[in-house]
C-alpha positions as CSV (number, residue, x, y, z in Angstrom):
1,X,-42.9,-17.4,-56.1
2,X,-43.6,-17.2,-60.0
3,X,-41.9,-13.6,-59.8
4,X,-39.4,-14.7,-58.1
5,X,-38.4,-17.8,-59.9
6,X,-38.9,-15.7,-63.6
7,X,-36.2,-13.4,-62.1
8,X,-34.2,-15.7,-60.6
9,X,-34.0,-17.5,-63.9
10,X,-33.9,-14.3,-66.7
11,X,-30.6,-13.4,-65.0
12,X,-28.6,-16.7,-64.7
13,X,-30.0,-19.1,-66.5
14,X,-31.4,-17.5,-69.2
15,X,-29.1,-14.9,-69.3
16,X,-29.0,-12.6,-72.7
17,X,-25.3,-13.1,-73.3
18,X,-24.2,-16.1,-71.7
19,X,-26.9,-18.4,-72.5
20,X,-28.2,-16.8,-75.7
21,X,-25.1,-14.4,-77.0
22,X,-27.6,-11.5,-77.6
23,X,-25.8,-8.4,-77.2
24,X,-22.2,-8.8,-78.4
25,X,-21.4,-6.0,-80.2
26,X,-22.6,-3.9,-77.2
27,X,-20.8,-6.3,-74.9
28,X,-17.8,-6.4,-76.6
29,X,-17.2,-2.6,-77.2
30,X,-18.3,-1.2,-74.5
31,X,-16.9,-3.2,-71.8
32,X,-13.4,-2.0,-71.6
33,X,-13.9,0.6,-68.5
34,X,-16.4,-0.7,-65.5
35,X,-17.7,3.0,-65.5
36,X,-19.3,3.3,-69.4
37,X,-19.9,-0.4,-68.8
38,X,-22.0,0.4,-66.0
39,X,-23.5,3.5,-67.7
40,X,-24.8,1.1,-70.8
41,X,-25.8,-1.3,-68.4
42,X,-28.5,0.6,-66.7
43,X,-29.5,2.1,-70.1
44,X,-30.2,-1.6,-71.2
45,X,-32.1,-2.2,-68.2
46,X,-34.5,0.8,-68.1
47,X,-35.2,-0.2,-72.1
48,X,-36.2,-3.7,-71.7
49,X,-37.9,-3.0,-68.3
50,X,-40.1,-0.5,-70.0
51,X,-40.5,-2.0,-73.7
52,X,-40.9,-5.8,-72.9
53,X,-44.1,-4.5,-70.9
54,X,-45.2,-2.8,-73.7
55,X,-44.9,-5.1,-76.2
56,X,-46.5,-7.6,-73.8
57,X,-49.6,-4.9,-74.2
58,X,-49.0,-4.5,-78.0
59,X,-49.2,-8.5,-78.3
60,X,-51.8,-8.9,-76.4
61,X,-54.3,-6.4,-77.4
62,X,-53.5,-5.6,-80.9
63,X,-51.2,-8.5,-82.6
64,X,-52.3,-11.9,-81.5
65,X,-55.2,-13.5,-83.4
66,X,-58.0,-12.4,-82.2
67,X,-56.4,-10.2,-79.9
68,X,-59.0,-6.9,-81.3
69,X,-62.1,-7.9,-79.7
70,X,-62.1,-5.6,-77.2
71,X,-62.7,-3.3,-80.4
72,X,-65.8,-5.7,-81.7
73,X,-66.9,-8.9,-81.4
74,X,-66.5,-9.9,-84.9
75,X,-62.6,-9.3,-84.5
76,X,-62.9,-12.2,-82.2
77,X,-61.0,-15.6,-82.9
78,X,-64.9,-17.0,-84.1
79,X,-66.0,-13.8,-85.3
80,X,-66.4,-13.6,-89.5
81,X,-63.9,-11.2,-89.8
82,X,-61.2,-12.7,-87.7
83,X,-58.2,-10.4,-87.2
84,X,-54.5,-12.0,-87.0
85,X,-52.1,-9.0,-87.3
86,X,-49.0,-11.3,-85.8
87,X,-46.9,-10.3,-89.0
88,X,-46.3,-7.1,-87.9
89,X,-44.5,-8.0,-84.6
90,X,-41.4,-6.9,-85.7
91,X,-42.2,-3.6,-86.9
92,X,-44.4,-2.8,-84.0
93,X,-42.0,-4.6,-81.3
94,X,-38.6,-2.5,-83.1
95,X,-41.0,1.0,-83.2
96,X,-41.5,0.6,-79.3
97,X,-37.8,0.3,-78.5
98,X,-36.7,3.4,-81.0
99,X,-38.8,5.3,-79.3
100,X,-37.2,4.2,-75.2
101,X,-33.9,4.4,-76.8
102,X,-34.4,8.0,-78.2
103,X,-35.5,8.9,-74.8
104,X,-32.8,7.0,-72.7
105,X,-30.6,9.0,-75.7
106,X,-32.3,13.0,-74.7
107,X,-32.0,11.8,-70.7
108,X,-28.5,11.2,-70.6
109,X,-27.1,13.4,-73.3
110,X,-28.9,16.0,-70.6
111,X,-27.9,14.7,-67.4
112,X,-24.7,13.3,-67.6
113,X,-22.8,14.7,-71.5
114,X,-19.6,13.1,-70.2
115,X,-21.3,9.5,-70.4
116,X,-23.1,10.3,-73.3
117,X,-19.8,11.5,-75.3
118,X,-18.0,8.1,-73.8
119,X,-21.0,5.7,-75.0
120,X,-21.0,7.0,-77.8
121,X,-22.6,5.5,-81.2
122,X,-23.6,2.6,-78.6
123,X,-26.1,4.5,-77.3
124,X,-28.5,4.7,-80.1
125,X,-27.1,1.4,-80.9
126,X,-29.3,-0.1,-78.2
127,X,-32.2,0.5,-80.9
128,X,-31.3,-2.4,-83.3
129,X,-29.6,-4.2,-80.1
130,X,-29.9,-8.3,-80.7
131,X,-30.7,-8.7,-76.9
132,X,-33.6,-5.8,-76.4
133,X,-35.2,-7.3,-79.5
134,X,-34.4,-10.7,-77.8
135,X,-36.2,-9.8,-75.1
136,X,-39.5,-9.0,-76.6
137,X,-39.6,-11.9,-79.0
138,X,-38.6,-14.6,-76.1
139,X,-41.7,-12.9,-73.9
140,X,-44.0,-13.7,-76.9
141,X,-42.7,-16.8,-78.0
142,X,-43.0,-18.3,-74.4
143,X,-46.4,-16.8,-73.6
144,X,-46.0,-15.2,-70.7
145,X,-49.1,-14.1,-69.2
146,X,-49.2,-11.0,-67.3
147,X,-48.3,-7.6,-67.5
148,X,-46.1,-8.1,-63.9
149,X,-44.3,-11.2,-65.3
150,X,-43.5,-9.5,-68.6
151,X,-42.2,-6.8,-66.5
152,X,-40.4,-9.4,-64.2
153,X,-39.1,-10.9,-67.1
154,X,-37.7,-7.3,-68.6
155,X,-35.8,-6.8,-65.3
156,X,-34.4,-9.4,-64.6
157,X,-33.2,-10.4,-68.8
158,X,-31.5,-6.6,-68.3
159,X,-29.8,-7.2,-64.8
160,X,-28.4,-10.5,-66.2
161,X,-26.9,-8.7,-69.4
162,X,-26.0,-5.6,-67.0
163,X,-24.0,-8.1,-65.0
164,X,-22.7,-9.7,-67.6
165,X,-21.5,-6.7,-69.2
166,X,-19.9,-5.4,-65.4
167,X,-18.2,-8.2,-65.0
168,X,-16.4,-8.5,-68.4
169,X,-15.9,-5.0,-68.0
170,X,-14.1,-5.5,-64.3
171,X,-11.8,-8.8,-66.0
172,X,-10.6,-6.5,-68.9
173,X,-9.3,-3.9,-66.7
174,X,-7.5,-6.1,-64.4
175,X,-5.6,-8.4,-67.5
176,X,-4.4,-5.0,-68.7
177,X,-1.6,-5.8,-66.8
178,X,-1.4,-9.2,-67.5
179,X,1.2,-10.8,-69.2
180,X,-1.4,-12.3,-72.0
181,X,0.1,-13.4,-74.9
182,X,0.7,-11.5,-77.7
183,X,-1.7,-13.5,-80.5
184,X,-4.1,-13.6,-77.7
185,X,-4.6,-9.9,-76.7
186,X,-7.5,-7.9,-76.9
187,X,-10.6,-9.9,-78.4
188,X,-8.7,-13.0,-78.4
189,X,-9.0,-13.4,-75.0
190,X,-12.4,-11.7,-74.3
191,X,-13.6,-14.3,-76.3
192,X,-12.0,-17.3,-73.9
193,X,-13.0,-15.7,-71.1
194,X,-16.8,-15.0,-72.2
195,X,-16.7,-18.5,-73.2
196,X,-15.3,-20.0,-69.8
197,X,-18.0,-17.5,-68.0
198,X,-20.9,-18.6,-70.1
199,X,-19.6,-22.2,-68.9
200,X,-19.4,-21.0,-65.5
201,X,-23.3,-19.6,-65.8
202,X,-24.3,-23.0,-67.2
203,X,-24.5,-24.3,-63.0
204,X,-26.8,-22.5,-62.6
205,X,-29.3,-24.6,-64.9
206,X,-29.8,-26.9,-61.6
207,X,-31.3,-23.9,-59.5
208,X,-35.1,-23.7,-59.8
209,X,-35.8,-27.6,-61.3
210,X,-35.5,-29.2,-57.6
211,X,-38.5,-29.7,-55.2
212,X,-41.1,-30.4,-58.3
213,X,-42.3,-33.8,-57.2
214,X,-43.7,-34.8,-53.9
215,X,-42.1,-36.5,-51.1
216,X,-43.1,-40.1,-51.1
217,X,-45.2,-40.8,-48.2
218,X,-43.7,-43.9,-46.7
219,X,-46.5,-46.0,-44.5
220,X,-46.4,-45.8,-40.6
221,X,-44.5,-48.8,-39.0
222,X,-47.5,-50.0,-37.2
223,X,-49.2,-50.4,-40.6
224,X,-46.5,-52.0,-41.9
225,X,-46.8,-54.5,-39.2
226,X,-50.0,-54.9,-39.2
227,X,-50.3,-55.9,-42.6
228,X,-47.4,-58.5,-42.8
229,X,-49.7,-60.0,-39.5
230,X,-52.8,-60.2,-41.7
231,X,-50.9,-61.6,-44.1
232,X,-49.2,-64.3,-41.4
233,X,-52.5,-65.2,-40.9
234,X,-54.3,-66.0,-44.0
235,X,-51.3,-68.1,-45.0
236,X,-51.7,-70.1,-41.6
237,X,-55.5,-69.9,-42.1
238,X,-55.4,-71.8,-45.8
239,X,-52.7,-74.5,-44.4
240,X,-54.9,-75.1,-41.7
241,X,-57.4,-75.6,-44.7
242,X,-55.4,-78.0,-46.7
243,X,-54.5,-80.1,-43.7
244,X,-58.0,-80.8,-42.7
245,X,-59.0,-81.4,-46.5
């Protein structure tokens, strides 16, 4: 149920773009045919699905404080040469997803050149991209803590942009032709609708936060009575006390 409820909630609640705008320039330029839209999407999702784990590993066992023990003892949080390296999580956490990105880059330029020429600059764009950076940074900052979740959590943050990305994608081509006003063609109103749609993704902040607390237990009936009879009693018990004093 963890899993599920981290995935649930990376993709519409905390979704990249419409909860956090992380992403935009990505979101915004390549989202004007469903079929390079799609093609960046699942590039998105294969790089935070595979660097978010490995960050996760890079946090844990080399950047946190203490996190080099497993190297010696005296790296420990108590040991006399304590080790924090923390200040390098950018460096370290940006190196990672260079390194996916140039291989998501060799991939598709190989496999499919015709989505490779469409993509574009975007493609080795997704290196310095807000929302794969995003992604790292909100697995450490929330202390998420183990290597399935953070590879929950990668999934499902790069579904919820992937989505995000498809269905902008799928409203641009359809208002193409729309009669849209003149001042508001083009950004104008990708901005109105990303807005409204990040409005619409706000519902679902109700999902997971029901069932938390416990039923109250309400008291058998026959309990009930019995207890207002006890109490019956003991007021009939001291009148009949008063009376005789």
């Amino acid at each position: 149920m963890e899993h599920l409820e981290l995935f649930f909630k990376s993709i519409f609640i905390d979704n990249m773009v419409f909860a956090t705008f992380l992403g935009m320039c990505s979101y915004l330029a390549v989202s004007k045919k469903v079929s390079t839209a799609v093609g960046l999407g699942a590039a998105v999702i294969f790089v935070l699905a595979v660097t978010v784990p490995l960050n996760w590993l890079l946090d844990q066992y080399i950047l946190q404080e203490g996190a080099l023990v497993w190297l010696d003892p005296a790296y420990g949080v108590d040991g006399a040469e304590t080790m924090d390296l923390s200040f390098l999580s950018f460096i370290m956490f940006i190196a990672t997803i260079a390194t996916m990105v140039q291989l998501v880059e060799i991939v598709v330029e190989k496999f499919s050149p015709s989505l490779y020429n469409s993509l574009g600059i975007f493609l080795p764009l997704i290196a310095v991209n807000c929302a794969i950076l995003g992604g790292s940074l909100f697995m450490q900052s929330r202390e998420i803590p183990t290597l399935a979740l953070s590879l929950t959590y990668g999934v499902g943050s790069g579904i919820g942009w992937f989505l995000a990305i498809l269905a902008i994608a799928a409203i641009r081509e359809k208002i193409r032709y729309s009669s849209v006003p003149p001042a508001l063609r083009g950004l104008g109103i990708t901005f109105i609708i990303t807005g409204l749609m990040a409005i619409g993704f706000m519902s679902f902040g109700g999902m997971l936060t029901g069932g938390d607390e416990e039923p109250k237990k309400e008291a058998p009936k026959a309990e009930i009575k019995k207890e207002a009879l006890k109490k019956k009693e003991e007021i009939v018990a001291n009148n009949t006390k008063e009376i005789k004093e």
